[in-house]
Each structure stands twice: as C-alpha cells, then as structure tokens.
Backbone and ligand atoms as CSV (ligand in chain L), in Angstrom:
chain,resi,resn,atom,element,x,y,z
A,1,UNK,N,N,-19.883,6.086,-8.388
A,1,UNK,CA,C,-18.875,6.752,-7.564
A,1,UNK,C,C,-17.512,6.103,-7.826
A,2,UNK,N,N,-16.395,6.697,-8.557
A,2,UNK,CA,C,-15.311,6.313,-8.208
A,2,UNK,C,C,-14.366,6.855,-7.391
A,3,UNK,N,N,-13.545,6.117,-6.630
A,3,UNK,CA,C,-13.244,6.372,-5.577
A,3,UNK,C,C,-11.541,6.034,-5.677
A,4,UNK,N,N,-10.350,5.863,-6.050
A,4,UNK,CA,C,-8.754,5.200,-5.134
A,4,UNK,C,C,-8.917,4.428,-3.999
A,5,UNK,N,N,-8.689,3.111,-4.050
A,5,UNK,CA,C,-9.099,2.348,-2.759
A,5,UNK,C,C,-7.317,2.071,-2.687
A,6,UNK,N,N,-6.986,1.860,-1.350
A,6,UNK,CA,C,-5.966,1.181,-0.437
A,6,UNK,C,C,-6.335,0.019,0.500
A,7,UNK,N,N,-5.220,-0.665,0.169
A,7,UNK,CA,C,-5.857,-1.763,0.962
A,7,UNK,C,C,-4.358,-2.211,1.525
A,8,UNK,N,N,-4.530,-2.281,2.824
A,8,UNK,CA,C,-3.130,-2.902,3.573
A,8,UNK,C,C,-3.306,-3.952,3.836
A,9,UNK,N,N,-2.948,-5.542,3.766
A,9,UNK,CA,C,-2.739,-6.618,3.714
A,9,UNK,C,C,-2.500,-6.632,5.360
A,10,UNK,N,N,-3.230,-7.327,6.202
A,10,UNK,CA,C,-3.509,-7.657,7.680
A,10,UNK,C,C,-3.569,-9.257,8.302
A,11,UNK,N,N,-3.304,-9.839,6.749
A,11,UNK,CA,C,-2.781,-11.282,7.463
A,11,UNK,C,C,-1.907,-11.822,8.209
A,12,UNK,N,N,-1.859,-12.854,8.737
A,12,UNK,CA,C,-0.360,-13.397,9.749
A,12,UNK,C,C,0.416,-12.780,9.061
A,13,UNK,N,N,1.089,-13.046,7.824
A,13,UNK,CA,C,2.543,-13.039,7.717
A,13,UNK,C,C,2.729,-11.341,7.835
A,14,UNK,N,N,2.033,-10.332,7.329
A,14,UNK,CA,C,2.152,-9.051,6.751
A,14,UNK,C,C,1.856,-8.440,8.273
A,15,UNK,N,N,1.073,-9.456,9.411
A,15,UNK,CA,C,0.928,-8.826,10.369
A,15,UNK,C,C,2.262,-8.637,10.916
A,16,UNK,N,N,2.845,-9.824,10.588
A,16,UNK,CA,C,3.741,-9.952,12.009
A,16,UNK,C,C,5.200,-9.361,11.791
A,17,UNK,N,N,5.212,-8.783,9.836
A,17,UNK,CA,C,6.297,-7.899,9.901
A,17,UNK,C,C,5.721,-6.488,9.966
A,18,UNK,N,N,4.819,-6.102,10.419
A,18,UNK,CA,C,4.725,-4.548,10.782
A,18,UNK,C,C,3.427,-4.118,10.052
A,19,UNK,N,N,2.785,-4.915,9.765
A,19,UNK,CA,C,1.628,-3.794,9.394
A,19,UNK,C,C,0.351,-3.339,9.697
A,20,UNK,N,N,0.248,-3.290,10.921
A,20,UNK,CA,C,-0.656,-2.564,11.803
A,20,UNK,C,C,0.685,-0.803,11.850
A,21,UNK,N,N,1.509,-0.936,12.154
A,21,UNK,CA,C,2.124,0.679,12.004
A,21,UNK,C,C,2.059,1.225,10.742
A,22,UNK,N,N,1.860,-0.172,9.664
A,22,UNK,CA,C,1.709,0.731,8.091
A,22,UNK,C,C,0.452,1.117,7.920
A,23,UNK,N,N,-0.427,0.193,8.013
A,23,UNK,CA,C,-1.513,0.852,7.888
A,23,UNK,C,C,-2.242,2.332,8.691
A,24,UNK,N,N,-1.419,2.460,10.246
A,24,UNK,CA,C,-1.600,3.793,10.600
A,24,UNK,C,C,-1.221,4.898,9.994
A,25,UNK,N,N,-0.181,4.956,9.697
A,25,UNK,CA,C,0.856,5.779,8.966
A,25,UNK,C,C,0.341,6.015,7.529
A,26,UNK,N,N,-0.265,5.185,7.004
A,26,UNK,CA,C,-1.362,5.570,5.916
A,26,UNK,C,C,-2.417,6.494,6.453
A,27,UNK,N,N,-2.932,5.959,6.944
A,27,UNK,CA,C,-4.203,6.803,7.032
A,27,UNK,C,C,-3.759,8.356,7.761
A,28,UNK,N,N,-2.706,8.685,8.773
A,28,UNK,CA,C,-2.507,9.760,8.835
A,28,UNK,C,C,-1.804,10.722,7.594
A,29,UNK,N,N,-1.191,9.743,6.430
A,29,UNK,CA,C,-0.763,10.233,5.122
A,29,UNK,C,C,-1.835,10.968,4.433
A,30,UNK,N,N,-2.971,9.848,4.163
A,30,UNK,CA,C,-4.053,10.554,3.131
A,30,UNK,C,C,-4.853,11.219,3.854
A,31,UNK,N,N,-5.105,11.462,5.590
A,31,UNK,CA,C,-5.490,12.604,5.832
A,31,UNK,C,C,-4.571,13.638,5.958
A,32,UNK,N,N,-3.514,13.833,6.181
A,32,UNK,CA,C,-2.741,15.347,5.700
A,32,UNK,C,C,-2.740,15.489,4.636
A,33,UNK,N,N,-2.732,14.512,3.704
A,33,UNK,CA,C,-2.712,14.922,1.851
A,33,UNK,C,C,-4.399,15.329,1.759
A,34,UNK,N,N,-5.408,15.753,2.502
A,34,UNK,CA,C,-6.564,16.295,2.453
A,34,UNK,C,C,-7.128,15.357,1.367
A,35,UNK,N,N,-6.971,14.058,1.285
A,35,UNK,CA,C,-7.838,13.015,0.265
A,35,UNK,C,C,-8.846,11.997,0.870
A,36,UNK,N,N,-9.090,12.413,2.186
A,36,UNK,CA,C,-9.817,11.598,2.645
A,36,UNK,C,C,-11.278,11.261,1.931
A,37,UNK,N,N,-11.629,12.123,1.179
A,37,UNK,CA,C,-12.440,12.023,0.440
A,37,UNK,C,C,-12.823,11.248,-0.774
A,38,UNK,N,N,-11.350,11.302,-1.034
A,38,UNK,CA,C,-10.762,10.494,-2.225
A,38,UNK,C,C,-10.449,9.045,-2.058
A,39,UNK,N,N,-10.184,8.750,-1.172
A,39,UNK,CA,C,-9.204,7.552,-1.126
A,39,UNK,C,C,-10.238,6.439,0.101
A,40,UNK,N,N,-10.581,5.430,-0.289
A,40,UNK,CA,C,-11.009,4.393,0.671
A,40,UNK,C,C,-9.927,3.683,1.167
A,41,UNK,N,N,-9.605,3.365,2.248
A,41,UNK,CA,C,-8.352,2.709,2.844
A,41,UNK,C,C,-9.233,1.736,3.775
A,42,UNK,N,N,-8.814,0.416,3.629
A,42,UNK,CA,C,-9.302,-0.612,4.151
A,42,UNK,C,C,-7.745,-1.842,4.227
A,43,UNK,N,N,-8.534,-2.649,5.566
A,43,UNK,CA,C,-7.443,-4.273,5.578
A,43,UNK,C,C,-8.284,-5.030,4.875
A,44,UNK,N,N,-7.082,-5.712,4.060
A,44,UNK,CA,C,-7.075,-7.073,3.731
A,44,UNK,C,C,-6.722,-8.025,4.305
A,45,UNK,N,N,-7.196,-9.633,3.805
A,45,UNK,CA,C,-6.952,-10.537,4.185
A,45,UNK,C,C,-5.470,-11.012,3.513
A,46,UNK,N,N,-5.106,-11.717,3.547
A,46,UNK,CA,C,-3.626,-12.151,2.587
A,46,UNK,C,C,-4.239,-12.433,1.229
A,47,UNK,N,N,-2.833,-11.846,0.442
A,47,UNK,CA,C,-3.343,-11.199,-0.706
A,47,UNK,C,C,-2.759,-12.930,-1.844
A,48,UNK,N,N,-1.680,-13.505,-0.865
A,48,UNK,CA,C,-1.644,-15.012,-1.774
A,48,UNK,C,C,-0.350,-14.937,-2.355
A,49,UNK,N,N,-0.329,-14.170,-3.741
A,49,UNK,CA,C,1.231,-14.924,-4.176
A,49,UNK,C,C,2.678,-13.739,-4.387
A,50,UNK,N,N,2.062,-12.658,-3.302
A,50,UNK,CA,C,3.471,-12.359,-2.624
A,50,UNK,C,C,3.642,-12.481,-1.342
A,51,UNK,N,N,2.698,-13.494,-0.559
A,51,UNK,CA,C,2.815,-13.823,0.859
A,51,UNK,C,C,3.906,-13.841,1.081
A,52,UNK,N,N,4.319,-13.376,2.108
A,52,UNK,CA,C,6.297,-13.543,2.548
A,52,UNK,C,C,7.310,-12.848,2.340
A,53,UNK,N,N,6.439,-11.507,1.623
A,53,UNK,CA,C,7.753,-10.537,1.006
A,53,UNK,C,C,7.049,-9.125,1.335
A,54,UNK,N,N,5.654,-9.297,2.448
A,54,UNK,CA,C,5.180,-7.849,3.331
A,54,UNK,C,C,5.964,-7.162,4.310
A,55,UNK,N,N,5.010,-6.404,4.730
A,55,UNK,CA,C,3.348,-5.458,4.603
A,55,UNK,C,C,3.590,-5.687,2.908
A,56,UNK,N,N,2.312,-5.698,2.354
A,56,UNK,CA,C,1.665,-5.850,1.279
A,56,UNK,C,C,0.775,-4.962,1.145
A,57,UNK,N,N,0.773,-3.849,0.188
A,57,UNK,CA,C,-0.220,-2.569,0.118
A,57,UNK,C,C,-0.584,-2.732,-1.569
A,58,UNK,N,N,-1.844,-3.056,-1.318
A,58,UNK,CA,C,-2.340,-3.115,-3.358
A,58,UNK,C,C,-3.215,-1.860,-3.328
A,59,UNK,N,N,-2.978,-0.686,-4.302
A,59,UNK,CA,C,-3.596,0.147,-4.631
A,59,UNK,C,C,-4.363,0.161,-6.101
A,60,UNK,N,N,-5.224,1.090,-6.316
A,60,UNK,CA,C,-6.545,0.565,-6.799
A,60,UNK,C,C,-7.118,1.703,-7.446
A,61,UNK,N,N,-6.672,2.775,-8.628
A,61,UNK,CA,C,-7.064,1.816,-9.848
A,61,UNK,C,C,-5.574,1.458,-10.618
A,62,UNK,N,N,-4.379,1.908,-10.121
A,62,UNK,CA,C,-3.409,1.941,-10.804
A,62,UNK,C,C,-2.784,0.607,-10.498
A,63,UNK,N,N,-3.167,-0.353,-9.702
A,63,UNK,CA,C,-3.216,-2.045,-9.583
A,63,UNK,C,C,-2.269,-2.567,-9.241
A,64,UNK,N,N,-1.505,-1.567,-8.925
A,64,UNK,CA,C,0.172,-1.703,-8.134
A,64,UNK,C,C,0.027,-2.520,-6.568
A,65,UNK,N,N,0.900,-3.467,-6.651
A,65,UNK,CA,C,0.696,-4.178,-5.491
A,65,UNK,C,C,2.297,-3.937,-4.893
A,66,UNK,N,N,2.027,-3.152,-3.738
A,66,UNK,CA,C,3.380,-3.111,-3.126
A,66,UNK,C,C,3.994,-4.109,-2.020
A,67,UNK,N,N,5.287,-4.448,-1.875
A,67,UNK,CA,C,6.060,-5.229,-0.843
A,67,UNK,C,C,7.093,-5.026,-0.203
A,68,UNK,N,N,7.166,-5.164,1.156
A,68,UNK,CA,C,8.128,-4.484,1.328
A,68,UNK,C,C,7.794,-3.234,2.437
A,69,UNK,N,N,6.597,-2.804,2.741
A,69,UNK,CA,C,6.201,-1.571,2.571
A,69,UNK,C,C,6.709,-1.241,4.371
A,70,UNK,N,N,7.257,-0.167,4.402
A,70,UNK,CA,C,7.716,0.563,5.536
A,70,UNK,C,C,6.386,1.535,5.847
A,71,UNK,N,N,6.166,1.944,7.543
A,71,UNK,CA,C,5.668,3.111,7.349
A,71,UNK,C,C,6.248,4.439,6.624
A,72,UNK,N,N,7.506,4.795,6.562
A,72,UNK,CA,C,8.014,5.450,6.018
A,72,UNK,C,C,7.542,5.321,4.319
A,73,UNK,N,N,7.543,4.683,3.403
A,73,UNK,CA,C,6.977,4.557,2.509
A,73,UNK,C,C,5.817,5.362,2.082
A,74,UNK,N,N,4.866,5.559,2.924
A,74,UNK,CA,C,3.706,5.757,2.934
A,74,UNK,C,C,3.487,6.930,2.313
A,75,UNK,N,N,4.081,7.908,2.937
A,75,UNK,CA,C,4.070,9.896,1.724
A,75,UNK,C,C,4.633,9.328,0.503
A,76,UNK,N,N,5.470,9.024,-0.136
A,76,UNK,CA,C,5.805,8.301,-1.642
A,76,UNK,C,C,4.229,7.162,-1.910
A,77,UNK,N,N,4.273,6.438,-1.673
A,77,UNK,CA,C,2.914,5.924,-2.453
A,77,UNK,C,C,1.539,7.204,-2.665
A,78,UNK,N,N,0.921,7.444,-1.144
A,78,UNK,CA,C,0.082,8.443,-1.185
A,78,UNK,C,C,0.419,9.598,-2.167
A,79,UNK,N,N,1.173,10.322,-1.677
A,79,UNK,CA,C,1.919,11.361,-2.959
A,79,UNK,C,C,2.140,11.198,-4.649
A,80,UNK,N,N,2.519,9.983,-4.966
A,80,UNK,CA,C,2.730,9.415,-5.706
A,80,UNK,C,C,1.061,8.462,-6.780
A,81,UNK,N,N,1.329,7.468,-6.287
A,81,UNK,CA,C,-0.018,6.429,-6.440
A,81,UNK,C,C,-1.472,6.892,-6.571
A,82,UNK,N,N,-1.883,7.436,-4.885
A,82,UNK,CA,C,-2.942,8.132,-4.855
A,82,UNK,C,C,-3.317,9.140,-5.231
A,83,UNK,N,N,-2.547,9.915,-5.006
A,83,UNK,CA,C,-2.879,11.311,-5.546
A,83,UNK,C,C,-2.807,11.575,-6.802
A,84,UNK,N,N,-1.546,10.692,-7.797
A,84,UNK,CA,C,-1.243,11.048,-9.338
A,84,UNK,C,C,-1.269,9.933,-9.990
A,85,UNK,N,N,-1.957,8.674,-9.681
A,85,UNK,CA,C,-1.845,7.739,-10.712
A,85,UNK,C,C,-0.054,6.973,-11.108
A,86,UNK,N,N,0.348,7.932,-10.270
A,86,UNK,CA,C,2.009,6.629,-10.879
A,86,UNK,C,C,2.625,5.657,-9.742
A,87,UNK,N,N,2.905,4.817,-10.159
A,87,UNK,CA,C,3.135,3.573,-9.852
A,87,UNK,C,C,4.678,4.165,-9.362
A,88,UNK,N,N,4.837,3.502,-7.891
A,88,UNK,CA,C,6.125,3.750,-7.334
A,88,UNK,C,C,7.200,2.158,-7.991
A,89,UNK,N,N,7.838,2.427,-8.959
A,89,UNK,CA,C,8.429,1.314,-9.156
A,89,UNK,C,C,8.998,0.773,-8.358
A,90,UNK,N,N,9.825,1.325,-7.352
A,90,UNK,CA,C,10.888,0.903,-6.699
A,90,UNK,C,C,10.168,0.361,-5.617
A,91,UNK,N,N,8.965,0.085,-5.474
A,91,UNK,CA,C,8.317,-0.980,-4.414
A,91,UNK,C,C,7.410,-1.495,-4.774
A,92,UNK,N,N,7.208,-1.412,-5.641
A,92,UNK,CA,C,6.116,-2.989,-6.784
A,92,UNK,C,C,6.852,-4.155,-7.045
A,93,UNK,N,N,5.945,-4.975,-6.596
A,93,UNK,CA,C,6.297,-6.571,-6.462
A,93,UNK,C,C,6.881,-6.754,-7.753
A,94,UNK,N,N,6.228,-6.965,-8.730
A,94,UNK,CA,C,6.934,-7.001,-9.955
A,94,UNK,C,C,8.500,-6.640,-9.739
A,95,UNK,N,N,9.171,-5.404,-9.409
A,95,UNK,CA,C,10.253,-5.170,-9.700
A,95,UNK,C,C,10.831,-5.462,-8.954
A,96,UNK,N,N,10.334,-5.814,-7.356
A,96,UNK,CA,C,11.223,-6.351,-6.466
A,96,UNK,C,C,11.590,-7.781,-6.531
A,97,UNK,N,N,10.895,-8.617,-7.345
A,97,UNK,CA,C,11.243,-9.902,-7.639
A,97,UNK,C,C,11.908,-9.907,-8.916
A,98,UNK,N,N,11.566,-9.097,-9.567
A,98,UNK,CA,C,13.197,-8.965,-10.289
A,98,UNK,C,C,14.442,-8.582,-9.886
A,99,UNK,N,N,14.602,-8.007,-9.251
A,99,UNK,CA,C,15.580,-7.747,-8.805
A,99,UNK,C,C,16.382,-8.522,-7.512
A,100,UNK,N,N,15.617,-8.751,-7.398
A,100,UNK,CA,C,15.463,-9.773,-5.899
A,100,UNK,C,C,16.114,-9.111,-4.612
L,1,FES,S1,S,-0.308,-12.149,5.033
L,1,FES,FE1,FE,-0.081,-10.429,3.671
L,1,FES,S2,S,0.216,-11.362,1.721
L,1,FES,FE2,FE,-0.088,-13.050,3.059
C-alpha cells in the first residue's frame, strides 16, 4: 500500500508556536481536497535539526520538510505537495535557511 503521509511536528518548541491549529487546518484541507484516502496525517515528535524555526510539517514521499508553517499554508502544501508531488519552495527548510 502506498500511501502520502503528513506529519505535523507536536513537540514543545513547534507546540508552543502554533501547531495544534496547523495540524487542524490540515486535516480539514485534505478532507475538502477529498484525499482522505490518500493521505495519512499523523504528529510527530521533534523532528531535531530545524527545531526552532516551526510548526514543522515533513511530507512524505516528496521529503520536503516544511518551517515556518501557518495554518494558512496548509491549501498550498495539500494542493501542491499532496496532491501533485511538488515541493512548495518557498517553505522548505532548505530555502528558508538560505535565505534566512
Ligand atoms: S519541536 Fe518541532 S522540530 Fe523540535
């Protein structure tokens, strides 16, 4: 079975900037995008070496680890990520630490 997994990062730090509202706001995303079928959405524990720059959302198979993440965010990744395989640049860790 393959499946698109989501995983919202639910540790102290990612908790305590907002992501219990991201992770809701997901899951009402990929159920209006009718992918509930598709998509496993689960919390994580802290994900380690972008601690401090959450909510932290790593999606799965396209391996994009996002930071930063607003509920607002959430239709752009889902839309984007889940549904089509592309990587939202403009909120992947990678590019946000380049850019700083
Ligand atoms: S608590 Fe989320 S990355 Fe550490």
């Amino acid at each position: 079975m393959s499946r698109t997994h989501l995983l919202v990062c639910r540790g102290p730090d990612c908790s305590s900037r907002g992501a219990h509202a991201v992770y809701t706001r997901f899951a009402t995303e990929v159920h209006e995008a009718g992918l509930d079928d598709a998509v496993v959405q689960t919390q994580s524990g802290c994900v380690g070496p972008v601690c401090g720059a959450g909510p932290v959302v790593c999606c799965y198979p396209t391996g994009a680890w996002y930071v930063g993440v607003t509920p607002g965010d959430a239709p752009e990744i889902v839309g984007r990520d889940l549904a089509r395989g592309e990587i939202v640049e403009r909120l992947e860790a990678t590019t946000r630490e380049a850019t700083g």
